[in-house]
C-alpha positions as CSV (number, residue, x, y, z in Angstrom):
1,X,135.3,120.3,70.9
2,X,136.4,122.4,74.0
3,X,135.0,122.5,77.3
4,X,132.9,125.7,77.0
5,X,131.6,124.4,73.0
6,X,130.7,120.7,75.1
7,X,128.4,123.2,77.6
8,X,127.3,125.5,75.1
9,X,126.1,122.2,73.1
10,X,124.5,120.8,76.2
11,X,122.6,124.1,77.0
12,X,121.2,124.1,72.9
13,X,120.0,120.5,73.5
14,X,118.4,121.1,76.8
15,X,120.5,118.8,78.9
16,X,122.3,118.4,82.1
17,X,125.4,117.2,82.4
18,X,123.6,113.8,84.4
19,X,121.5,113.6,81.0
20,X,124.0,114.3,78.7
21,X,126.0,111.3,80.7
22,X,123.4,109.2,79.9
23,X,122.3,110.0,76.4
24,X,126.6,109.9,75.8
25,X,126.7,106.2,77.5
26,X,129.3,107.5,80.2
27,X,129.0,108.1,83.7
28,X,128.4,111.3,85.9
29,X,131.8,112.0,86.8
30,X,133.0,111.7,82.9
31,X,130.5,113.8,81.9
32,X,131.4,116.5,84.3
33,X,135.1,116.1,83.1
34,X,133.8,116.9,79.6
35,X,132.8,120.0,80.9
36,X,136.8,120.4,82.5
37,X,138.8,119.3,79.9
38,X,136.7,118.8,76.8
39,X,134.7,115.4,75.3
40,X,135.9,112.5,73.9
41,X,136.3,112.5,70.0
42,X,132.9,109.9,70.1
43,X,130.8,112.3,72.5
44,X,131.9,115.2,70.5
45,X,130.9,113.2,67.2
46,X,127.5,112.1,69.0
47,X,126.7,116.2,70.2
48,X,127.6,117.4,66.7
49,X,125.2,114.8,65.2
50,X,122.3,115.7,67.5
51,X,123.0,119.5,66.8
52,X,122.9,118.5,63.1
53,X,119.5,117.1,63.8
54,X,116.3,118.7,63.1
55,X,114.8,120.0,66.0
56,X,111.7,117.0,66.1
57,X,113.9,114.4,65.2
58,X,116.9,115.5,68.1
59,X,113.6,115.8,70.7
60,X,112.2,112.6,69.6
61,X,115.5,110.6,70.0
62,X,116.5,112.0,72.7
63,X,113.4,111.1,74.5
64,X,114.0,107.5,73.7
């Protein structure tokens, strides 16, 4: 995933990059690097999962 497909993700599931750091289980400052220089393989796994998702399903877990 490149940086501008890990913001595009992040603007289709309605997050921040502070609440993408926490639904991702990483910090601030590595979520804002994902936005530099790309995601980990996981967090790129995990956003491509919750894109996958049906839209109740995504909201539901990520408001968990």
């Amino acid at each position: 995933m490149t940086p501008d497909q890990y913001r595009t993700a992040l603007q289709q599931l309605g997050l921040s990059q502070v609440a993408a750091g926490r639904v991702l289980g990483v910090s601030q400052k590595t979520a804002h690097n994902y936005a530099i220089s790309g995601p980990s393989g996981p967090a790129a796994l995990a956003l491509s999962l919750l894109l996958s998702m049906p839209a109740g399903d995504r909201q539901a877990w990520l408001e968990r």
